[in-house]
C-alpha positions as CSV (number, residue, x, y, z in Angstrom):
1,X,72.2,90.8,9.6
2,X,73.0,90.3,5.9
3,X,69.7,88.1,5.5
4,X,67.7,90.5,7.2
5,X,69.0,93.8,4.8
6,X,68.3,91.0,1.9
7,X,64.9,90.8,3.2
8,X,63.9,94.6,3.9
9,X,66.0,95.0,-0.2
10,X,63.7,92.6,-1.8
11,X,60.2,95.4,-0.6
12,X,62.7,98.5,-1.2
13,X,63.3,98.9,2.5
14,X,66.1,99.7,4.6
15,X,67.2,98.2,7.6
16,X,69.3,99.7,10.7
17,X,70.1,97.5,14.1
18,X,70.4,100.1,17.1
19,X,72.8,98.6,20.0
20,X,71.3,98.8,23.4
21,X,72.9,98.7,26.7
22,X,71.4,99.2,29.8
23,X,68.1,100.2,28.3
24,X,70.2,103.2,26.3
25,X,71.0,103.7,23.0
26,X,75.1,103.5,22.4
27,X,75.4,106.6,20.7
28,X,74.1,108.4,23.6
29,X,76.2,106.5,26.2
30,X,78.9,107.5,23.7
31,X,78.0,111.2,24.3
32,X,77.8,111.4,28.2
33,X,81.1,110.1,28.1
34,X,82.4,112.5,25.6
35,X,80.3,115.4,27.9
36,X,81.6,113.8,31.1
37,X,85.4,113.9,29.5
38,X,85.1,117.7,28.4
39,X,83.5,119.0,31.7
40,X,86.5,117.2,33.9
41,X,89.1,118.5,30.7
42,X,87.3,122.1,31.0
43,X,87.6,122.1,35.1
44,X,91.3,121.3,34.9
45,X,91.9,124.1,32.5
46,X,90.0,126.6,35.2
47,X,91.7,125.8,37.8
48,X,95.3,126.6,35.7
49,X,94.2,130.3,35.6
50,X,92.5,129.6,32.0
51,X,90.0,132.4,31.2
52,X,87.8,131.9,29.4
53,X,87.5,128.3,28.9
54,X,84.7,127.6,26.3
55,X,83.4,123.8,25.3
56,X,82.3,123.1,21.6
57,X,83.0,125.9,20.2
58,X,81.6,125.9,16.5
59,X,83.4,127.1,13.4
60,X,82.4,127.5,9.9
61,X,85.1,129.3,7.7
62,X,85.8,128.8,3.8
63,X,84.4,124.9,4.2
64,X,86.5,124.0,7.3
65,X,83.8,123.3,10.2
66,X,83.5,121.5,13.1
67,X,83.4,122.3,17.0
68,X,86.6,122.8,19.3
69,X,85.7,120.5,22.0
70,X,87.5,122.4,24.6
71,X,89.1,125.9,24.1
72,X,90.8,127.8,26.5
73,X,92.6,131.3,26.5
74,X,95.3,132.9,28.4
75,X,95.3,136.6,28.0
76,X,98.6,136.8,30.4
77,X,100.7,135.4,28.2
78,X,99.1,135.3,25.0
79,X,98.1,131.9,25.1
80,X,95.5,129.5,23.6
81,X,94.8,126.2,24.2
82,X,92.4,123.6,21.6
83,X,91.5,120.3,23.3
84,X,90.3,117.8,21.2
85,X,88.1,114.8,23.7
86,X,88.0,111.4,22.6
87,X,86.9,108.8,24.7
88,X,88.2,105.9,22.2
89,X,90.9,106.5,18.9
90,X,88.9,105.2,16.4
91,X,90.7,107.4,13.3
92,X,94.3,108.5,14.4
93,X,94.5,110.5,10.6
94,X,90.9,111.8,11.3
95,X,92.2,113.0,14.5
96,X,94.4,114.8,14.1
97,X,93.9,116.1,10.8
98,X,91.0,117.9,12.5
99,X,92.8,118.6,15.6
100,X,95.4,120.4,13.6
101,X,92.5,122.2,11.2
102,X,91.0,123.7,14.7
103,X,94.2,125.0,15.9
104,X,95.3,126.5,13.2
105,X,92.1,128.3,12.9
106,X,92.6,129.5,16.5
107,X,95.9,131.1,15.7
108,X,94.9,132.6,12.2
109,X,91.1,133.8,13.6
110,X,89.3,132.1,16.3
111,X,91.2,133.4,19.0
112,X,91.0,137.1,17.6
113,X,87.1,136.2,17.1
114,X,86.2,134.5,20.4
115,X,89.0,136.1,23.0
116,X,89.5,139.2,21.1
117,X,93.1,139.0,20.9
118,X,96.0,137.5,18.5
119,X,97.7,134.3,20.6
120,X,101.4,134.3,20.6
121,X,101.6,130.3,21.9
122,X,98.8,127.4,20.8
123,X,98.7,124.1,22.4
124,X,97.2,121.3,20.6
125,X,96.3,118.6,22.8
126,X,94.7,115.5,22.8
127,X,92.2,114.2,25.8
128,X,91.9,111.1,26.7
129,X,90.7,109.2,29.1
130,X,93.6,107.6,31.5
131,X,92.8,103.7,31.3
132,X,94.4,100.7,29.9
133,X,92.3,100.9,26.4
134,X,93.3,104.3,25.9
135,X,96.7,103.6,26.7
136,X,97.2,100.5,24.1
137,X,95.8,102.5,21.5
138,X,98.2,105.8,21.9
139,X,101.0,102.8,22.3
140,X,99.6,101.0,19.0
141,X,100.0,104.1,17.2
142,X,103.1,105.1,18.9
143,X,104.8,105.6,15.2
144,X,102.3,109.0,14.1
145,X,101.4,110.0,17.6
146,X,105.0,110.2,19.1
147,X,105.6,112.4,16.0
148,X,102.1,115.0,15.8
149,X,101.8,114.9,19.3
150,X,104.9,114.2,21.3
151,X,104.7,115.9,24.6
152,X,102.8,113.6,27.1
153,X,102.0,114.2,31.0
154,X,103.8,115.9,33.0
155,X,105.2,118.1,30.4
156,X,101.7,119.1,29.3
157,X,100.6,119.5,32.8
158,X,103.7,122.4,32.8
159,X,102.7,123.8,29.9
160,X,99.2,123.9,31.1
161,X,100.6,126.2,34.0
162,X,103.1,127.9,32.3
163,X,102.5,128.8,28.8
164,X,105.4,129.6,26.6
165,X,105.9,128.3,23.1
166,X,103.8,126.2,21.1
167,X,102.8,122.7,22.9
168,X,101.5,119.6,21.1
169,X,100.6,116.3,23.2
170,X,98.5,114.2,24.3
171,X,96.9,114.5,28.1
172,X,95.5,110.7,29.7
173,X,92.5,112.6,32.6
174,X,91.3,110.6,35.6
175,X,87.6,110.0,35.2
176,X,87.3,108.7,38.7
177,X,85.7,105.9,37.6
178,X,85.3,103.9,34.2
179,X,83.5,105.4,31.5
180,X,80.2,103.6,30.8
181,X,81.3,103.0,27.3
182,X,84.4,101.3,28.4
183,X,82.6,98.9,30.7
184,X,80.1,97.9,27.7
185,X,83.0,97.2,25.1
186,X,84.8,94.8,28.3
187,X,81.3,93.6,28.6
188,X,80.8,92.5,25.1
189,X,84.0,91.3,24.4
190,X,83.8,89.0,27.5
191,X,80.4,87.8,26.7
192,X,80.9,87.0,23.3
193,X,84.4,84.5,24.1
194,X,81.8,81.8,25.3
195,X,80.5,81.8,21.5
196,X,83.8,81.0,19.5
């Protein structure tokens, strides 16, 4: 790689590999999954009596903008609810420095904007798919995550039910089968142990 971006320097040319798998581009395997884990995140959120349940939802306000990957209200109750979907934890600051941005903006605006009402409770919550990648990288991080986002399961399950209070945590969803990314980072990693 570094002798090709030597090569493509030397006539004032750039160079940029594209990773294939299965005859797709990775970056848009990365987004079905990401698609795939909102609509099943979305879904759950409906059938908990959330209403309405909205998927990336845009912002732009005073420089802070983004989407809301999932975001759910509650008018019984006075409750809100901002998903953030991640299909791998790359960035565990990035995360949830963002996740906290979007649900703050909920409870100062967003909610008053979008739902047309001023939420009493916000849950923060992190989406993630439940498999054993996932799993080691919430455990690796255990240190910030147990501290920005302590609730886990079952208790965000209840809250998800029963709304009272503020809620952060993070939620591991069943895809029902791997995600395609998954598969081609096992896939890689096994391929390339014959090469050591």
């Amino acid at each position: 790689m570094a002798t090709l971006r030597r090569v493509f320097a030397a006539v004032d040319a750039g160079f940029e590999a594209q990773v294939l798998w299965r005859g797709a581009g990775l970056d848009r395997l990365v987004d079905a999954d990401h698609a795939r884990l909102a609509g099943i995140a979305a879904d759950r959120l409906r059938r908990y009596r959330w209403d309405p349940v909205l998927v990336e939802t845009t912002y732009s306000i005073y420089g802070e903008r983004g989407s809301i990957d999932v975001f759910g209200g509650r008018r019984e109750g006075r409750a809100a609810v901002v998903e953030e979907i991640k299909t791998s934890l790359a960035s565990i600051e990035a995360t949830l420095r963002k996740l906290d941005e979007k649900a703050r903006l909920v409870r100062d605006r967003l909610a008053r904007e979008r739902l047309g009402w001023q939420p009493r409770s916000v849950g923060r919550i992190l989406v993630l798919p439940d498999d054993t990648s996932a799993r080691r990288a919430v455990a690796r991080h255990a240190s910030s995550l147990d501290l920005a986002l302590p609730a886990r399961g079952a208790a965000v399950r209840r809250w998800l039910r029963e709304p009272e209070g503020d809620l952060a945590g993070i939620l591991f969803l069943d895809t029902g089968s791997r995600l395609v990314v998954d598969a081609a980072r096992q896939r890689v990693r096994a391929a390339s142990t014959g090469y050591r």
